[in-house]
N, CA, C and O atoms as a GROMACS GRO file, in nm:
protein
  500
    1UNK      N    1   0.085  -0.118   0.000
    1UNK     CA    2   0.000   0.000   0.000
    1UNK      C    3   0.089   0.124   0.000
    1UNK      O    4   0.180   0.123   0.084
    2UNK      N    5   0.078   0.241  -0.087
    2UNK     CA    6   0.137   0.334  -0.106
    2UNK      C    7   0.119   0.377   0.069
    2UNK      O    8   0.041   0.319   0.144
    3UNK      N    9   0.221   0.504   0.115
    3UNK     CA   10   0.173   0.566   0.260
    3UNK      C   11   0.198   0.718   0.235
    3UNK      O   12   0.146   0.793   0.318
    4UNK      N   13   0.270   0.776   0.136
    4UNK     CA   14   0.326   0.907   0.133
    4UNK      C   15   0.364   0.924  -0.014
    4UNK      O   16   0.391   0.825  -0.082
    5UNK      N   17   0.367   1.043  -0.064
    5UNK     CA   18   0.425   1.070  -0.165
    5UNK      C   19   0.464   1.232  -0.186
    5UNK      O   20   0.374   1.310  -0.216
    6UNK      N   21   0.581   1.272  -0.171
    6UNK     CA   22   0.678   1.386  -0.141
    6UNK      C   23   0.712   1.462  -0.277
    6UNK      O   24   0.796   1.420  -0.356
    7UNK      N   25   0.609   1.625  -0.303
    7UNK     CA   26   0.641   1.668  -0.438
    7UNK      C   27   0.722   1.819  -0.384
    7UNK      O   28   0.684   1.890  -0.290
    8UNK      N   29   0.851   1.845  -0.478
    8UNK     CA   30   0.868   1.960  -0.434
    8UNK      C   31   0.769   2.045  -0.529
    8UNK      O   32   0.708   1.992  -0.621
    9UNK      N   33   0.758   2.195  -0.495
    9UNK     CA   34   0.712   2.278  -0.585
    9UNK      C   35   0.770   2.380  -0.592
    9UNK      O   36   0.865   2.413  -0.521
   10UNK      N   37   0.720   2.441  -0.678
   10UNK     CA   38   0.838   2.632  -0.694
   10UNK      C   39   0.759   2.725  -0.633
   10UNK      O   40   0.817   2.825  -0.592
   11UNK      N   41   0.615   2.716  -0.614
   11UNK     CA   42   0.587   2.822  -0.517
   11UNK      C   43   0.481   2.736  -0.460
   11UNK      O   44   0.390   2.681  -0.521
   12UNK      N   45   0.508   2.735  -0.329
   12UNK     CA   46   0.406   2.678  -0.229
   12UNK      C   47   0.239   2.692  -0.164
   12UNK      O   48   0.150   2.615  -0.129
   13UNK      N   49   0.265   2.872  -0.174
   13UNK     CA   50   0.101   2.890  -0.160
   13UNK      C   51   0.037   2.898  -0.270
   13UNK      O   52  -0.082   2.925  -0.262
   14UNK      N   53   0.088   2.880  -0.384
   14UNK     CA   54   0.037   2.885  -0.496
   14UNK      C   55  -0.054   2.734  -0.521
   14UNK      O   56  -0.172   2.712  -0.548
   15UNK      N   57   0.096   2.622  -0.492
   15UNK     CA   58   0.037   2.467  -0.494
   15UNK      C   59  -0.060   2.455  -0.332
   15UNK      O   60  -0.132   2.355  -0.339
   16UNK      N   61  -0.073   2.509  -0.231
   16UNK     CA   62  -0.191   2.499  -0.144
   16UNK      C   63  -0.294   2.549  -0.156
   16UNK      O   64  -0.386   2.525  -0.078
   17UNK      N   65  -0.307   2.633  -0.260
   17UNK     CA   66  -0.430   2.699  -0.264
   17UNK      C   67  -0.502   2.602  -0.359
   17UNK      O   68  -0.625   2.589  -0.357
   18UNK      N   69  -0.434   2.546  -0.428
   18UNK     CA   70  -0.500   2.446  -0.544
   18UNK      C   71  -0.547   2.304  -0.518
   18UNK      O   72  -0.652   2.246  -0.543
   19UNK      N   73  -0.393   2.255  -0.439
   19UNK     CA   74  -0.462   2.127  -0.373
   19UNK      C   75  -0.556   2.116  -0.293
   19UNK      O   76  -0.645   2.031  -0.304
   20UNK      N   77  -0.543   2.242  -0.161
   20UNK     CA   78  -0.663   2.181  -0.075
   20UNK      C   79  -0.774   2.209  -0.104
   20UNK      O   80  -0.864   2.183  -0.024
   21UNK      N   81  -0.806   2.278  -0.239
   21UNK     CA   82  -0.942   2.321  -0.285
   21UNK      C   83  -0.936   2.196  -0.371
   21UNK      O   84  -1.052   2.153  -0.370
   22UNK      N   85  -0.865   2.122  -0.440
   22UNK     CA   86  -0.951   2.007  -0.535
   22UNK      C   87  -0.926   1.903  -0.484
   22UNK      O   88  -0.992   1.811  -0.532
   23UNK      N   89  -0.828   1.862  -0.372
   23UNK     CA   90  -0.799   1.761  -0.297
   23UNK      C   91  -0.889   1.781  -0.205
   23UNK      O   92  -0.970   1.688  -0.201
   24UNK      N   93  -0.912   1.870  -0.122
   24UNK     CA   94  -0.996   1.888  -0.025
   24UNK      C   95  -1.194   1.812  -0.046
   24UNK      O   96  -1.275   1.749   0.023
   25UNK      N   97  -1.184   1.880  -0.202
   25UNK     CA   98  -1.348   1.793  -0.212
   25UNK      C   99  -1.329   1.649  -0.268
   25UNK      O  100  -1.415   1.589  -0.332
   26UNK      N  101  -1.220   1.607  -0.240
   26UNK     CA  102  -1.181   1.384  -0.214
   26UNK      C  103  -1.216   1.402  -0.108
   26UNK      O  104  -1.274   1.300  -0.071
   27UNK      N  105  -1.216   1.504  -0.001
   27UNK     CA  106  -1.151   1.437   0.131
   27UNK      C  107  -1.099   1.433   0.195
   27UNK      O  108  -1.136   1.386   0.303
   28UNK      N  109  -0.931   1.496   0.166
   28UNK     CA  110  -0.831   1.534   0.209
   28UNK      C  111  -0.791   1.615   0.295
   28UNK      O  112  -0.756   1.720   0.241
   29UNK      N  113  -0.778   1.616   0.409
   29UNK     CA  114  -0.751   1.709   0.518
   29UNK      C  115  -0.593   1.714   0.540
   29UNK      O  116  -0.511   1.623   0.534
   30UNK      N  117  -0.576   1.868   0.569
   30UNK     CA  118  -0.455   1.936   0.604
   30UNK      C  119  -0.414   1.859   0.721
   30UNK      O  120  -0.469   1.868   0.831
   31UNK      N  121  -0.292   1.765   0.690
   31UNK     CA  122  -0.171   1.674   0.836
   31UNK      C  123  -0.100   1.764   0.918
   31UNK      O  124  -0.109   1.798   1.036
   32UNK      N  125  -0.014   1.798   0.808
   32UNK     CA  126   0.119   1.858   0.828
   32UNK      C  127   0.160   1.949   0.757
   32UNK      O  128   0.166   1.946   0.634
   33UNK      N  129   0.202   2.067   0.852
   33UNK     CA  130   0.205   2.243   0.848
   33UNK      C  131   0.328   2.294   0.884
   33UNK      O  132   0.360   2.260   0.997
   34UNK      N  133   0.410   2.366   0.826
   34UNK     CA  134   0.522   2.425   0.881
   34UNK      C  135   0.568   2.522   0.763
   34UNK      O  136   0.498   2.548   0.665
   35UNK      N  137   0.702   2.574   0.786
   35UNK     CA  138   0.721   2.714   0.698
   35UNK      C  139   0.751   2.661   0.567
   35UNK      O  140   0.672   2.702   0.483
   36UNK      N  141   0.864   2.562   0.509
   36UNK     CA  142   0.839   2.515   0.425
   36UNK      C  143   0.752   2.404   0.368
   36UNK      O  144   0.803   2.325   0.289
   37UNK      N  145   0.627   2.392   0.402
   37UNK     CA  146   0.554   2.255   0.317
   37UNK      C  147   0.446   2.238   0.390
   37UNK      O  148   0.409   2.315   0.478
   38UNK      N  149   0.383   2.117   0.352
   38UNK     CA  150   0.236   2.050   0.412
   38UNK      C  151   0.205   1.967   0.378
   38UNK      O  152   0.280   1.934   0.286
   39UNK      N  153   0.095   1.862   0.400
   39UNK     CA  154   0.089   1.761   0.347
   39UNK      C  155  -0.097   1.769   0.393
   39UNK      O  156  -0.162   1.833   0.476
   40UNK      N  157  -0.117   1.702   0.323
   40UNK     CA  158  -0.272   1.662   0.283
   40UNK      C  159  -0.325   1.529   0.318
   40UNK      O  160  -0.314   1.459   0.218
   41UNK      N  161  -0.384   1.452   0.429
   41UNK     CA  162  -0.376   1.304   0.438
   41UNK      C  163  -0.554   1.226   0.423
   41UNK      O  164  -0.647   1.288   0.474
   42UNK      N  165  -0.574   1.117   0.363
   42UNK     CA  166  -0.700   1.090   0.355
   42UNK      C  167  -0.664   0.966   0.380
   42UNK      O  168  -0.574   0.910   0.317
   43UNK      N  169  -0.733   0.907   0.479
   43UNK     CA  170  -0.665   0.698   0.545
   43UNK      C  171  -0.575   0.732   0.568
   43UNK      O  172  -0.529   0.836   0.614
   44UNK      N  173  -0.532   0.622   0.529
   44UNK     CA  174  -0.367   0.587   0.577
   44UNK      C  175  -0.283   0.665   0.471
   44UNK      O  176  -0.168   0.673   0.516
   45UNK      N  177  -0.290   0.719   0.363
   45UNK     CA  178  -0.222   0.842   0.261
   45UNK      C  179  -0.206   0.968   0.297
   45UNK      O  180  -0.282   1.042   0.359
   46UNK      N  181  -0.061   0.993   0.236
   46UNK     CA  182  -0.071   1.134   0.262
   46UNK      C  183  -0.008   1.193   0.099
   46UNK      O  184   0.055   1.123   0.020
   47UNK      N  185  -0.047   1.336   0.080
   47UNK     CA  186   0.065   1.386  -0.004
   47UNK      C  187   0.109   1.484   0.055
   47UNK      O  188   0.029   1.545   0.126
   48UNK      N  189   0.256   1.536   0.046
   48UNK     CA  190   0.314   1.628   0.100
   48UNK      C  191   0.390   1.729  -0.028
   48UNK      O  192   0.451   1.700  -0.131
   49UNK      N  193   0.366   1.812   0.015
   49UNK     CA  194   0.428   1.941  -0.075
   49UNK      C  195   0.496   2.054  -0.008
   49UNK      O  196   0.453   2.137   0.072
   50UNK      N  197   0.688   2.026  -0.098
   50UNK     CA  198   0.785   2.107  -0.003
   50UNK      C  199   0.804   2.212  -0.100
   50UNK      O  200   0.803   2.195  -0.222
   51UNK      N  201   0.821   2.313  -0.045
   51UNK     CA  202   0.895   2.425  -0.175
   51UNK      C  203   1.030   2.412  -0.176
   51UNK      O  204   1.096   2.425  -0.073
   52UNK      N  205   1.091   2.383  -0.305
   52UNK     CA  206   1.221   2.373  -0.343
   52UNK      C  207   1.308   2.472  -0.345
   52UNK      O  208   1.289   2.581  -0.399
   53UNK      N  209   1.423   2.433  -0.278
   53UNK     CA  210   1.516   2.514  -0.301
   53UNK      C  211   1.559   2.620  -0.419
   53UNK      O  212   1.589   2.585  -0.533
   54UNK      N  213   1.556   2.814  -0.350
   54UNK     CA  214   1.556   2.853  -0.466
   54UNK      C  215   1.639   2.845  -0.591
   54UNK      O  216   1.623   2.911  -0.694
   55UNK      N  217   1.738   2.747  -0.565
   55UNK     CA  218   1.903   2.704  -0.668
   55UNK      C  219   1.834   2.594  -0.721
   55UNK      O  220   1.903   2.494  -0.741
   56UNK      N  221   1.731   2.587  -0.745
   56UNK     CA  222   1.674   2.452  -0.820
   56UNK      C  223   1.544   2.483  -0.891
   56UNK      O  224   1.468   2.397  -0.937
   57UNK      N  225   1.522   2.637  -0.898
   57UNK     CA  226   1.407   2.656  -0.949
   57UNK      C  227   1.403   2.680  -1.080
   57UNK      O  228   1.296   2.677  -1.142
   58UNK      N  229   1.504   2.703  -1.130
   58UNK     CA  230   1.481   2.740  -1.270
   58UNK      C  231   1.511   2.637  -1.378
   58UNK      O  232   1.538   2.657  -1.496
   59UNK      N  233   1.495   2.463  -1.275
   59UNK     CA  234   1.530   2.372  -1.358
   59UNK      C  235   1.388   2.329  -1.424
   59UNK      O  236   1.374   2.264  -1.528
   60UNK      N  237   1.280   2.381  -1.338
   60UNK     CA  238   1.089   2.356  -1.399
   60UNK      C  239   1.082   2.183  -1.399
   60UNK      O  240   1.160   2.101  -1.349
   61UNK      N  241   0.984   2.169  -1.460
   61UNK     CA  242   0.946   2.061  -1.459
   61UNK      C  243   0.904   2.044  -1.580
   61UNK      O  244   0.882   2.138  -1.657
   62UNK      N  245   0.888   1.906  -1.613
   62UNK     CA  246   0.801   1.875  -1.766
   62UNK      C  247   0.795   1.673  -1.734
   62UNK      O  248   0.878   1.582  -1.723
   63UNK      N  249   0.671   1.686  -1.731
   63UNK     CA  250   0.610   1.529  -1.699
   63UNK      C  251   0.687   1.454  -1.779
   63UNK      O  252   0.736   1.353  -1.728
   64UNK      N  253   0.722   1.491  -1.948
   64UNK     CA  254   0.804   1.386  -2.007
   64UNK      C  255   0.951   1.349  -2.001
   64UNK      O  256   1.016   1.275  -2.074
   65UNK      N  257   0.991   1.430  -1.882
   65UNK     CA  258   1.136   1.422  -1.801
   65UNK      C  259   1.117   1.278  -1.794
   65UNK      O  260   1.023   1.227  -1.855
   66UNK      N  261   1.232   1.177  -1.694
   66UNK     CA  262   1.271   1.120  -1.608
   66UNK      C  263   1.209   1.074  -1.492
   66UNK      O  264   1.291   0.995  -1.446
   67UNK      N  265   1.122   1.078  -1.425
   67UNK     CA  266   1.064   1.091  -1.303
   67UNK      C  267   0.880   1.088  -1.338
   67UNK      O  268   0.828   1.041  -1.440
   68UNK      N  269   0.809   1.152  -1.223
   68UNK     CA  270   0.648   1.135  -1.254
   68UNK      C  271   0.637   1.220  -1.364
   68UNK      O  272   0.703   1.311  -1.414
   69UNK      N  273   0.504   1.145  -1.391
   69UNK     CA  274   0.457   1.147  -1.509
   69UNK      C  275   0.324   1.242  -1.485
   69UNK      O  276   0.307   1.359  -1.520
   70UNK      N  277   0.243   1.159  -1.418
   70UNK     CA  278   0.110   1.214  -1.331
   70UNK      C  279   0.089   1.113  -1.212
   70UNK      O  280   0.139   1.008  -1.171
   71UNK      N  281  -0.033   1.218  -1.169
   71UNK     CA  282  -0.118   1.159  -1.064
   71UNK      C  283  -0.227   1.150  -1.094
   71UNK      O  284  -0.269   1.245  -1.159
   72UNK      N  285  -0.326   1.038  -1.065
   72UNK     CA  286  -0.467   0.984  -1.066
   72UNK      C  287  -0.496   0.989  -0.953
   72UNK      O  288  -0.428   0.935  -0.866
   73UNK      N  289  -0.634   1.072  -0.922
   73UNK     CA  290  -0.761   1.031  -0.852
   73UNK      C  291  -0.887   0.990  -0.883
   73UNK      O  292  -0.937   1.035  -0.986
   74UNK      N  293  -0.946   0.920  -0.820
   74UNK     CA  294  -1.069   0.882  -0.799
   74UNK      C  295  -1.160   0.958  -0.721
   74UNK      O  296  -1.159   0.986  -0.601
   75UNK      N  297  -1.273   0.999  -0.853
   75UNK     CA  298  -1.365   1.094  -0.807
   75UNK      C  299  -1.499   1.078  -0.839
   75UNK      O  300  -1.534   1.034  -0.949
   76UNK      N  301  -1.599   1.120  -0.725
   76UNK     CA  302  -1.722   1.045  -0.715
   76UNK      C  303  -1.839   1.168  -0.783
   76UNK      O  304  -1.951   1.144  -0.827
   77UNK      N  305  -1.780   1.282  -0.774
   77UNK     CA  306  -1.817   1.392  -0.853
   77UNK      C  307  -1.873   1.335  -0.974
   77UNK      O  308  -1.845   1.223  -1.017
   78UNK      N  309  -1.957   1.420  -1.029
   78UNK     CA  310  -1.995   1.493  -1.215
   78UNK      C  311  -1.834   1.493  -1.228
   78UNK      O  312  -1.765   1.516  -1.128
   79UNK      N  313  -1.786   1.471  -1.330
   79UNK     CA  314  -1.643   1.517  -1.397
   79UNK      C  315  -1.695   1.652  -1.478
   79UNK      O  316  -1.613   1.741  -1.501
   80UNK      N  317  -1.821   1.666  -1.518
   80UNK     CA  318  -1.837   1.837  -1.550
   80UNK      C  319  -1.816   1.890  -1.477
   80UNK      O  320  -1.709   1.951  -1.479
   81UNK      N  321  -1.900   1.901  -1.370
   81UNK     CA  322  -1.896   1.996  -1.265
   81UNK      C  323  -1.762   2.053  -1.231
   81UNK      O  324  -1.742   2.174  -1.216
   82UNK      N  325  -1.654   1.942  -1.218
   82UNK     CA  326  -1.527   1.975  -1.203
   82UNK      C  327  -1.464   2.016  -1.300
   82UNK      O  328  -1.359   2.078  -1.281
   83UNK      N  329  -1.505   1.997  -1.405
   83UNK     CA  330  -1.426   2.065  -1.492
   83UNK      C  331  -1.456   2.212  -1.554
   83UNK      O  332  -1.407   2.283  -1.641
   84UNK      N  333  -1.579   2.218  -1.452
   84UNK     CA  334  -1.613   2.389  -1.515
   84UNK      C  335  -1.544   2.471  -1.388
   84UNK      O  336  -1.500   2.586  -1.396
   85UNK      N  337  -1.545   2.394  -1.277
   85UNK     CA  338  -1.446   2.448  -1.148
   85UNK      C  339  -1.321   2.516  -1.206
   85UNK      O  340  -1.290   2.634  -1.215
   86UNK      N  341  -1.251   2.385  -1.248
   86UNK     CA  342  -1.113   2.423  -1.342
   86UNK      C  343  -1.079   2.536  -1.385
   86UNK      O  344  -0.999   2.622  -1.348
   87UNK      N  345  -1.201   2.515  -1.530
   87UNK     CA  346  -1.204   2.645  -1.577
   87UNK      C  347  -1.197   2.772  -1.511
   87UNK      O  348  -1.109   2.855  -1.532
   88UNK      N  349  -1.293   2.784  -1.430
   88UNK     CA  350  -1.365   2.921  -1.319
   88UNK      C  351  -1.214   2.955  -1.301
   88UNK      O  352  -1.176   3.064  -1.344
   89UNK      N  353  -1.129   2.874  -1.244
   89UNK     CA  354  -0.997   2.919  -1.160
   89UNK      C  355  -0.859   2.882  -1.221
   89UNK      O  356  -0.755   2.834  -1.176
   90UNK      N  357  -0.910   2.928  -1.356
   90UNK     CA  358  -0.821   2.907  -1.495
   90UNK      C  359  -0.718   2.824  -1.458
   90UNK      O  360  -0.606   2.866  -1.427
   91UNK      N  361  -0.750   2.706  -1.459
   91UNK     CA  362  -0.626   2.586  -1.478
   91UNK      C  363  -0.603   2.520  -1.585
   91UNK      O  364  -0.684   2.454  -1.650
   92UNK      N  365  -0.509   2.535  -1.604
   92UNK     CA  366  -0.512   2.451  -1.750
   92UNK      C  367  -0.566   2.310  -1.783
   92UNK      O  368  -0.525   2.220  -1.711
   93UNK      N  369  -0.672   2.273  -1.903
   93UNK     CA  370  -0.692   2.136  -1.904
   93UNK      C  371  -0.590   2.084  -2.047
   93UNK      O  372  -0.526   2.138  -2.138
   94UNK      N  373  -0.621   1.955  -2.002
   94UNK     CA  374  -0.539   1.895  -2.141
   94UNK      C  375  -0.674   1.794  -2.185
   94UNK      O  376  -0.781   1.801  -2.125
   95UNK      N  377  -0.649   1.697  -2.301
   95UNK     CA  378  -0.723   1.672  -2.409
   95UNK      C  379  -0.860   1.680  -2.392
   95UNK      O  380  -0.933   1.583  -2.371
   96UNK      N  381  -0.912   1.850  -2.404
   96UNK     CA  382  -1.041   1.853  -2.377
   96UNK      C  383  -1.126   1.863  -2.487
   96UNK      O  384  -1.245   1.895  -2.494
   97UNK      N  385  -1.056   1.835  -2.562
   97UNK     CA  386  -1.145   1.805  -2.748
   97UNK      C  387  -1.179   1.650  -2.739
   97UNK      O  388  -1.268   1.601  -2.809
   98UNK      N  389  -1.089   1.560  -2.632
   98UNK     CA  390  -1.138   1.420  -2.626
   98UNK      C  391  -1.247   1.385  -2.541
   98UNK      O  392  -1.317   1.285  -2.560
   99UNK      N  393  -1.267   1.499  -2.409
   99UNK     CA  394  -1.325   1.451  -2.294
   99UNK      C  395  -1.495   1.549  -2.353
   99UNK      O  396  -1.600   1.500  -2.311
  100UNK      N  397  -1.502   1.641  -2.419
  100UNK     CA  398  -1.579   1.727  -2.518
  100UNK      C  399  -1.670   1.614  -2.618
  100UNK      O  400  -1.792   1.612  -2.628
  101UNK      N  401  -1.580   1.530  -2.682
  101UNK     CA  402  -1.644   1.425  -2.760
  101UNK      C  403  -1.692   1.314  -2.718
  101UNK      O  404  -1.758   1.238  -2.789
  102UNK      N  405  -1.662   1.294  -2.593
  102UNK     CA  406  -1.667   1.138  -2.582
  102UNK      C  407  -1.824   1.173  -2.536
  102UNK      O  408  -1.855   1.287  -2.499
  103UNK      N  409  -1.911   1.074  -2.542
  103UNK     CA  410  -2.075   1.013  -2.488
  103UNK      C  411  -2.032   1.008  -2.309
  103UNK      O  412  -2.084   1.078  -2.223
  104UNK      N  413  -1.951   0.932  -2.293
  104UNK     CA  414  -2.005   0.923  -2.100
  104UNK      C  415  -1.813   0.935  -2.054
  104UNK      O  416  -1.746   0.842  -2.008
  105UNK      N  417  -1.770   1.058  -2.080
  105UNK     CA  418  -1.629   1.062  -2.034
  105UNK      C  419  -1.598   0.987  -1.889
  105UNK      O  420  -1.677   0.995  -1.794
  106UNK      N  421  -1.499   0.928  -1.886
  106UNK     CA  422  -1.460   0.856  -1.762
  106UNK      C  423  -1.340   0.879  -1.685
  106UNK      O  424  -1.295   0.815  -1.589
  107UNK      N  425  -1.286   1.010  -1.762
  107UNK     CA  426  -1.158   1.092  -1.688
  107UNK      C  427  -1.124   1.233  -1.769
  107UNK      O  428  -1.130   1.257  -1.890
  108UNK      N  429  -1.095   1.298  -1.684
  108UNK     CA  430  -1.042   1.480  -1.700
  108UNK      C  431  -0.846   1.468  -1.652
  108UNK      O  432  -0.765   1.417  -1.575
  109UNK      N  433  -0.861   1.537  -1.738
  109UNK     CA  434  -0.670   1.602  -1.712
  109UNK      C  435  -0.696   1.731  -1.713
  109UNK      O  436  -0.798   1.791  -1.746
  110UNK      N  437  -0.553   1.784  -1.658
  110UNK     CA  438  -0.553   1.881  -1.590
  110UNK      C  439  -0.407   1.874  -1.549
  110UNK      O  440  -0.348   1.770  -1.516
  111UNK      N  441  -0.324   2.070  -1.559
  111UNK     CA  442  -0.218   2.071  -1.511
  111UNK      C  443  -0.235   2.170  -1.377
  111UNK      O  444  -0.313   2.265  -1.376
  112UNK      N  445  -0.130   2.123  -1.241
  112UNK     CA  446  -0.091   2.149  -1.159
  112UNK      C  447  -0.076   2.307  -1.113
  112UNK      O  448  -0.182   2.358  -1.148
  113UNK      N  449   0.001   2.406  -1.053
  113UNK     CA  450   0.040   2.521  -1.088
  113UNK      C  451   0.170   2.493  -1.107
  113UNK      O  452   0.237   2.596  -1.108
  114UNK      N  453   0.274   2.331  -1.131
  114UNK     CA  454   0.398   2.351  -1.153
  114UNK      C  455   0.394   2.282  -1.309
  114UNK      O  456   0.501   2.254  -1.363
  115UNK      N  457   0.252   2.254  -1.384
  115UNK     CA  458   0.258   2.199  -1.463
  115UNK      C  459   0.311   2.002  -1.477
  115UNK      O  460   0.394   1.947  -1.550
  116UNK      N  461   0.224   1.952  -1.381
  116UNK     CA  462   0.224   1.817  -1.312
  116UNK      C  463   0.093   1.799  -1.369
  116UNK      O  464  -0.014   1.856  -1.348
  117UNK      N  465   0.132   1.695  -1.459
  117UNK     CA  466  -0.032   1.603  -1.486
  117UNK      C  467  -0.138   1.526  -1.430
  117UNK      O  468  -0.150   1.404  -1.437
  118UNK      N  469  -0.225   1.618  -1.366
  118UNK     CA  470  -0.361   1.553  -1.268
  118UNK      C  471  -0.477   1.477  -1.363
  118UNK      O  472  -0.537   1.534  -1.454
  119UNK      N  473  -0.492   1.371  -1.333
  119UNK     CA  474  -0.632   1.284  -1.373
  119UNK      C  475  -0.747   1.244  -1.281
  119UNK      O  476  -0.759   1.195  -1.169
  120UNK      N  477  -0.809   1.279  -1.358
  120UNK     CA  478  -0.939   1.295  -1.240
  120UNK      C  479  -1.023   1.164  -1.319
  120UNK      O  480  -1.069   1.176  -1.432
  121UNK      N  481  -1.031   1.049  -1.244
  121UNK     CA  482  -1.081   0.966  -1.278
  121UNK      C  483  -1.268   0.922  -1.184
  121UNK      O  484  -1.267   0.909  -1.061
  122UNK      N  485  -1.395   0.907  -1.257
  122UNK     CA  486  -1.482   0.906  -1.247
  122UNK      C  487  -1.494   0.768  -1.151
  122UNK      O  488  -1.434   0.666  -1.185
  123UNK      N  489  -1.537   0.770  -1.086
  123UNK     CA  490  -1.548   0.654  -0.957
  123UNK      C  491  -1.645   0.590  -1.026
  123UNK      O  492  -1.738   0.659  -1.069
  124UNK      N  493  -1.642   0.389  -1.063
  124UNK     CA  494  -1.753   0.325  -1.096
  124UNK      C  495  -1.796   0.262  -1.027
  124UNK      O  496  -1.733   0.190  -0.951
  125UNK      N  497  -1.964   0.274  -1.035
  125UNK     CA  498  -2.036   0.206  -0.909
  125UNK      C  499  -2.109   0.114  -0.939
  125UNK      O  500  -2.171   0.053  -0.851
   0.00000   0.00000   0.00000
């Protein structure tokens, strides 16, 4: 079972204002608080988000690096609903000419504020 998963970011209240508003409606409650970072925990999971050192910021990120790719959640939501959220609080989506066409979409993408690929996957019941 996964227990933690540790992202740096380049600006921190930028990535808290985002997670605990779309993590927060999973579920996710604020763990762990201090000057650099926080973490978000739902069960036995947590995610934590540190702000990176400023000698490392101008290396950015790009999912098709080396390392993560994305993250998937499971969400019990409308995937509209959330994705007009998105919009409202201009986040970037990705293939929304696919999720636009499809009859009964069963996942939304979406980038991060460090540009980290989020999937929002439709919970089946």
């Amino acid at each position: 079972m996964l227990h933690h998963i540790e992202i740096y970011v380049s600006d921190l209240e930028a990535s808290r204002r985002f997670y605990e508003h779309f993590l927060g409606r999973l579920g996710y409650q604020l763990y762990q608080d201090w000057e650099q970072g926080f973490s978000l925990k739902q069960q036995n999971q947590y995610l934590v988000f540190v702000q990176a050192p400023q000698h490392f910021l101008h290396m950015g990120y790009h999912r098709t690096r080396i390392g993560l790719n994305h993250l998937a959640f499971e969400v019990e939501e409308d995937l509209e609903a959330l994705r007009q959220d998105l919009l409202a609080l201009g986040v970037p989506l990705l293939y929304e000419e696919r999720f636009l066409e499809a009859e009964d979409p069963k996942a939304l993408y979406c980038l991060d504020p460090d540009g980290i690929k989020l999937e929002w996957i439709r919970k089946e019941v």
